[in-house]
C-alpha positions as CSV (number, residue, x, y, z in Angstrom):
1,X,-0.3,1.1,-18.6
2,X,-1.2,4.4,-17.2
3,X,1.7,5.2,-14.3
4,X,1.0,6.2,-10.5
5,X,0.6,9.4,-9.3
6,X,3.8,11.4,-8.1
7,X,2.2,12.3,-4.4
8,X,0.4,8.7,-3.8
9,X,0.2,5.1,-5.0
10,X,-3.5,5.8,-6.7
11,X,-3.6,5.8,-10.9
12,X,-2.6,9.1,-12.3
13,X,-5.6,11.1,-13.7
14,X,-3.0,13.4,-16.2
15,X,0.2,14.1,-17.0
16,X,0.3,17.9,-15.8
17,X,2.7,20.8,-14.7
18,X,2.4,21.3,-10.8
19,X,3.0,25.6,-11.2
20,X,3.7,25.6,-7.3
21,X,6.8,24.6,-7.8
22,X,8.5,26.2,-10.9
23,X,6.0,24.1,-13.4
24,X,7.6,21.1,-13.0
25,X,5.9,18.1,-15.2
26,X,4.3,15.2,-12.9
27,X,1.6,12.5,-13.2
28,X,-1.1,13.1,-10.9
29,X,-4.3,11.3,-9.5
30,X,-7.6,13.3,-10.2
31,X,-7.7,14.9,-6.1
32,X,-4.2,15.9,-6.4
33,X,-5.0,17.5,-9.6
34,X,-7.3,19.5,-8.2
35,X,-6.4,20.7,-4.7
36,X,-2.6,20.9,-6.4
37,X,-3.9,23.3,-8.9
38,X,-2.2,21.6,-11.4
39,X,-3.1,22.3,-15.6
40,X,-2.1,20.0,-18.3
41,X,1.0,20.4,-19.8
42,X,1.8,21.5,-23.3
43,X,0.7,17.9,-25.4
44,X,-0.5,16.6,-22.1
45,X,-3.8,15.5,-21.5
46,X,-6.0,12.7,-19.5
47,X,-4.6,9.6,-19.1
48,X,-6.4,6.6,-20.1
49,X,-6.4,3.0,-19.5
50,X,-6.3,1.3,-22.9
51,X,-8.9,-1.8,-22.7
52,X,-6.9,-4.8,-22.2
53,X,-6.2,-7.1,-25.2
54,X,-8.2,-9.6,-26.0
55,X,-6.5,-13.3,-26.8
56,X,-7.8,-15.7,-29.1
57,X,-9.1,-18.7,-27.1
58,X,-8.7,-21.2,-29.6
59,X,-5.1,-20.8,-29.2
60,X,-5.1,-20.6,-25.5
61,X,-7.3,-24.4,-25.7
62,X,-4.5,-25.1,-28.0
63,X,-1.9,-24.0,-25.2
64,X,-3.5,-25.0,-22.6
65,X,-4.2,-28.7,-24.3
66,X,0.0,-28.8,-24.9
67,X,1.2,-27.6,-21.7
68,X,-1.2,-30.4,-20.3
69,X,0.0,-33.2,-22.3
70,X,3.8,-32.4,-21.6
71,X,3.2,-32.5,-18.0
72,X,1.2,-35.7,-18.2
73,X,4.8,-36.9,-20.2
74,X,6.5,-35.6,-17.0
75,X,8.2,-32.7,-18.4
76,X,9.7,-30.5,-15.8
77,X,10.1,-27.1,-15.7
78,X,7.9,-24.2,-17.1
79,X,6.6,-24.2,-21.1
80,X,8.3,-21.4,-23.3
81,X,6.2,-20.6,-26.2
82,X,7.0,-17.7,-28.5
């Protein structure tokens, strides 16, 4: 999960040092990047969002087909599966 940036609530664009203020290390969105005149930091780099897993929908039928049987058996309560 790629974190937010430091100065607003938009997805951070790097990991960078912000040289303004004594090269501290911060995680900034693309704009604030820029107009911060930020650089990447030693081993930093551009984030990026990983592509979200993909799940094997044969086992979420087979989920799906046992958390509907239980609650036509009138189990309460949420299903646990591990």
């Amino acid at each position: 999960m790629v974190p937010p940036c430091s100065f607003c609530s938009r997805q951070a664009y790097a990991d960078a040092v912000l040289p303004n203020l004594g090269s501290i290390q911060v995680y900034v969105c693309k704009s604030h990047f820029i107009s911060e005149k930020c650089s990447f930091r030693e081993g930093g780099a551009e984030l990026i969002m990983a592509e979200a897993p993909t799940f094997n929908t044969e086992a979420d039928e087979l989920l799906q087909d046992f958390e509907s049987f239980l609650r036509e058996e009138g189990a309460d309560g949420d299903v646990i599966v591990q």
